[in-house]
FIKOL-704560 format. One record per residue (C-alpha): z, y negated, x negated. Coordinates in steps of 0.001 Angstrom, whole numbers, plus 500000, padded with zeros to 6 digits. Last residue first. Example, Ala and Ser with C-alpha at 12.3 -4.5 7.8 and 13.67 -1.06 7.14 Angstrom:
BEGIN
507140501060486330 507800504500487700 
END
This chain:
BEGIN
571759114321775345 575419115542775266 574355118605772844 570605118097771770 571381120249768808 573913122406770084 572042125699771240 570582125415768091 573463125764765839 572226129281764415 568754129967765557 567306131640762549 569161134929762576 569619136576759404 568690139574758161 568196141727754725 566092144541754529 566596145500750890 568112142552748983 567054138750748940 568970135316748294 566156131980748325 565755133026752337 570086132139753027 569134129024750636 566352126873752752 568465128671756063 571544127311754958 569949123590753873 568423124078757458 571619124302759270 573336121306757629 570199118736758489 570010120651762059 573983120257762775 574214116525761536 574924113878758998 574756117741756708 576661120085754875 576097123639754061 578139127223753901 575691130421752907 577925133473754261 577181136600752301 576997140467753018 577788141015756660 577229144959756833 578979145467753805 578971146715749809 575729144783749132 575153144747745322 575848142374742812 574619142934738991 575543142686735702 578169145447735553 578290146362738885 579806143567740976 580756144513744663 579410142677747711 580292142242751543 581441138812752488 580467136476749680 580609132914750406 577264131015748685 578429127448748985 574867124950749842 573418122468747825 570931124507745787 571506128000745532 568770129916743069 571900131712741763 572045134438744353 568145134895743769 568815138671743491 571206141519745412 571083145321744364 571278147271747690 574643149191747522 575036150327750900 572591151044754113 573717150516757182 574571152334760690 574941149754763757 576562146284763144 574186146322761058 570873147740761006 569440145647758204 572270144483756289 573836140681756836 572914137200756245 575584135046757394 574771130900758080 577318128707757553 577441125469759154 579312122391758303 579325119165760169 580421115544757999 583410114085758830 585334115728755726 588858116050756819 592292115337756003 595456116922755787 599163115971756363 602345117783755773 605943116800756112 606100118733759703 604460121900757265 608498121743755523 609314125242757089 609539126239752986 606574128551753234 604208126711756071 604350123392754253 603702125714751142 600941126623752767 599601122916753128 600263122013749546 597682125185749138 595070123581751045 595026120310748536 593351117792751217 589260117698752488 589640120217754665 586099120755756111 585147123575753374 588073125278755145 586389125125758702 582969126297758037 583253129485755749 586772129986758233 584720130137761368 582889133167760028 585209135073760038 588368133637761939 591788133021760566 594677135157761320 596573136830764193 593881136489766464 594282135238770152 591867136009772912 589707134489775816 591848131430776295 590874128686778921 590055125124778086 589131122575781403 586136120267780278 584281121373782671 584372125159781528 585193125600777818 586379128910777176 588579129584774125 589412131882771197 592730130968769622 593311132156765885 596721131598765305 597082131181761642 600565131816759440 604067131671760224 605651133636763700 609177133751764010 609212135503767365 612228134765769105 610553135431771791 611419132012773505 609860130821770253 606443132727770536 606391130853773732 606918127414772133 604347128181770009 601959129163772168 602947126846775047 602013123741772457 598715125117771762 597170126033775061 597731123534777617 598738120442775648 597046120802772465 593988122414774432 593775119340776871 593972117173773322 591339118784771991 589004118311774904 589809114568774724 588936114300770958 585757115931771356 584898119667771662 581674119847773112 580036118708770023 581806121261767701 582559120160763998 582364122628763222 579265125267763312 579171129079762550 576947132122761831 576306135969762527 580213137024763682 581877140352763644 579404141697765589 578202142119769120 575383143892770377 571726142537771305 571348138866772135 572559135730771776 569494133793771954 568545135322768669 569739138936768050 573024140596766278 575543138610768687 578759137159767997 577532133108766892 581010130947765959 582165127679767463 584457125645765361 587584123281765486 589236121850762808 592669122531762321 595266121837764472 599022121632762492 602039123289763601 605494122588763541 608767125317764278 607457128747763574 606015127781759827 602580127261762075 598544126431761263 596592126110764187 592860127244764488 590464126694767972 587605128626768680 584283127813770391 583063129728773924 581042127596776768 581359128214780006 582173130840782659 585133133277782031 584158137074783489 587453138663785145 589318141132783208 589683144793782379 591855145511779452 591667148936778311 594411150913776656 593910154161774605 590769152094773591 592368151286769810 593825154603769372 589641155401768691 586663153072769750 585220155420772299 588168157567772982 586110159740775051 588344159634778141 589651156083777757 586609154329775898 583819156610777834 585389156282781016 585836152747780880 581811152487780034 581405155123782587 582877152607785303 580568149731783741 577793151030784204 578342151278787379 579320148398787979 576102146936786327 576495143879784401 578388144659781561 580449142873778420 582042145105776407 584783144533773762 586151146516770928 583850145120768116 585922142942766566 586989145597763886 588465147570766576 591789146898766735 593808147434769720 593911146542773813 590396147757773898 588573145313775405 586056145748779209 584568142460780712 582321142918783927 579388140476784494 579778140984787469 582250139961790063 585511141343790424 587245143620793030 584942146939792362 586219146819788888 589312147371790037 588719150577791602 587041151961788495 590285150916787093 592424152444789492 590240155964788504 591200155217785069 594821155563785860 596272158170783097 593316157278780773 594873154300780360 594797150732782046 595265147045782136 594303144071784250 593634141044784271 592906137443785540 591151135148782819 593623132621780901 595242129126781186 599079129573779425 601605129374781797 604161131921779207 604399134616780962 600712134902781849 599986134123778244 602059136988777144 601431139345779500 597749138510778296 598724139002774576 600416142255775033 597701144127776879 595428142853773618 597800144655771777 596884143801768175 595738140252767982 598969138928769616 601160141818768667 600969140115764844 603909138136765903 605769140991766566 604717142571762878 605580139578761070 602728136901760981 600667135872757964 601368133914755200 603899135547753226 606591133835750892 608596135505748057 611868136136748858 612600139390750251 609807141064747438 612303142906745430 615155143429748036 612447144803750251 612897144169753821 611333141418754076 608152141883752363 607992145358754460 608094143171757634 605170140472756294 603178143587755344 604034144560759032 600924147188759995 599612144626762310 599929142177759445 598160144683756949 594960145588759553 594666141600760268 592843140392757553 593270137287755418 597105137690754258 598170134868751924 601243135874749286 602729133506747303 604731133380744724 603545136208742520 604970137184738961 602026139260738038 603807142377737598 605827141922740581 603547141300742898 601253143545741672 603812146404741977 604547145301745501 600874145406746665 600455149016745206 603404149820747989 601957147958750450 598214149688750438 596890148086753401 595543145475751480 593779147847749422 594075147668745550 591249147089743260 592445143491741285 590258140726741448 591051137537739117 590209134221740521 587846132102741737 584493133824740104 585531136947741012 585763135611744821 582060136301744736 581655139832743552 584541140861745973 588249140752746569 590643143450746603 592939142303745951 592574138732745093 594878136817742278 594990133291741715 596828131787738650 598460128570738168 597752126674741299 599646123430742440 596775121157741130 595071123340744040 591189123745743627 591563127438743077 592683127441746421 589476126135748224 587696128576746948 589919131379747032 590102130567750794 586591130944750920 586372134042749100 589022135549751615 587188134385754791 584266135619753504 585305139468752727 587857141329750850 591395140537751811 594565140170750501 595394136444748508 597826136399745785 598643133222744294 600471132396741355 602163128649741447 
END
């Protein structure tokens, strides 16, 4: 089977990865890919966004599969255009079609959605610049801390959490007025705070099965103790403690199994990842967001943990046959640790010439943000690399990551040191 996967960062390299294991694979193709999936596969320098280029691949190369990592082309409908093309009509995507794709990209969608569908969420409201002044009102009706997203993309960065009102009320002002984070903030979703403890949940779907992944809990702030601004995501851990066998189960039940059989009643035929991000409060799950695709980091953590041929399981997902499908897992925990630029998520400095990559010992070195020039990597990102371990338990895993996230050095390069901590003594 050739394989192309779109994408550019960790998530794709570990896919590739795990891929280029397949008995099933012939040749695996990433566009654009980076310095590390080079070594899985053959990189070709096309956007994923660029569907037309993407079609002239495909049929160059003789592709049979396409796997989508972002989720700029599915909101865009690179599933749709495959469709519609008499060229491409029949060549598997996996990745949502454009409706499907709604539930990462209109945040306003995907809460009408789970309200309409019984799904456990916060309360909510949304609003534009036409009623901002409602907003402000709303506000006044919650408790802080207050919780501001832009219904669209913005590179997970789009959402505020604040504990002064009135900081709050400019903060609204400043992404529907001042069009803070673009289109993306033309809507804002105001909702109630969620107590508890955050991890997120993957499922696999051809739009009639679906298969749970494993579980992970990822690490969104710049700063030890989970502080300072958001980011894409600064480390992860799966298995997660708090999420046992029983937990999993409530989540099948109250989460999972009305997500799909929502996205039915749609008639939404939605195959790929859903990315659920949940609150665990006593035991009771309740869903902060859904993504369209699989998480970054969570995927350097939860992929190494499938122990079974990946790509058998997306052809499950291809040919509606994922019912037939079974996986298996390691046991041990995985946790990935990302070093990323100095003043990231903030303004960064590019092209920093990377050493001691190959001093690695034990751990999978995931690139997220490099580019190969000639013989040497350099930093092309904010999050740069995400060093995977194992371990019999989150410290033993953690500090193999840490042993090999200080052996790899560039120009003001960060990590925090405190991934997995807050778990250690989990249950204790």
């Amino acid at each position: 089977m050739n394989v192309l996967i779109l994408g550019s960062g960790g998530r794709e390299h570990a896919f590739a990865w795990k891929i280029a294991q397949s008995k099933k694979l012939e040749n695996l193709y990433i566009a654009p890919g980076n310095a590390g999936t080079a070594h899985c596969g053959t990189n070709v320098n096309i956007s994923a966004t660029d569907f037309e280029a993407v079609k002239a691949l495909v049929w160059e190369k003789g592709i049979d599969m396409v796997l989508v990592g972002p989720e700029d082309p599915l909101v865009k409908g690179i599933h749709d255009y495959f469709l519609q093309d008499e060229v491409l009509k029949d060549i598997p995507v996996i990745g949502p079609k454009k409706d499907g794709a709604q539930l990462e990209g209109s945040k306003d969608f995907s809460k009408q959605f789970m309200i309409k569908h019984g799904v456990p969420t916060a309360a909510y409201q949304s609003f534009t610049k036409a009623n901002v002044e409602e907003g402000k009102k709303f506000l006044e009706t919650l408790k802080p801390p207050f919780v501001l997203k832009a219904s669209g993309l913005a590179a997970g960065k789009g959402v505020l959490i604040i504990d002064d009102i009135n900081e709050a009320k400019k903060e609204l002002e400043n992404m529907l007025l001042d069009a803070k984070f673009g289109d993306a903030s033309s809507t804002v979703v105001i909702e109630e705070f969620l107590h508890g403890i955050e991890l997120s949940v993957f499922v696999l779907t051809d739009g009639k099965s679906y298969k749970i992944l494993p579980a992970a809990k990822d690490y969104k702030r710049i700063g030890e103790g989970d502080t300072g601004l958001n980011t894409g995501g600064m480390g992860a851990v799966s298995p997660v403690p708090f999420a046992d066998e029983a937990f999993i189960k409530k989540v099948e039940e109250k989460v999972v199994i009305p997500t799909i059989n929502g996205l039915r009643k749609e008639n939404i035929d939605y195959r790929g990842f859903i990315f659920i991000g949940l609150m665990n409060n006593n035991g009771e799950p309740s869903v902060i967001e859904y993504n369209c695709r699989m998480g970054d980091p969570e995927t350097e953590v939860v992929i190494p943990r499938i122990k079974s041929d990946f790509l058998d399981l997306l052809e499950g997902v291809a040919t509606q046959t994922l019912d037939k499908k079974s996986f298996e897992t390691v046991n041990e925990t995985a946790t990935t640790v990302v070093i990323v630029s100095g003043g990231y998520p903030e303004d960064y400095e590019k092209n920093k010439v990377v050493t001691g990559i190959d001093s690695n010992e034990g751990s999978h070195v995931f690139h997220s943000g490099t580019k190969q020039d000639g013989d040497k990597v350099l930093t092309s990102g904010g999050r740069v690399f995400a060093i995977t371990s194992f371990g019999t338990s989150i410290q033993d895993a953690v500090n193999k990551s840490f042993k090999n996230a200080e052996k790899i050095t560039f120009d003001k390069k960060y990590y925090r040191k405190d991934i997995g901590k807050d778990l250690m003594n989990w249950g204790k």
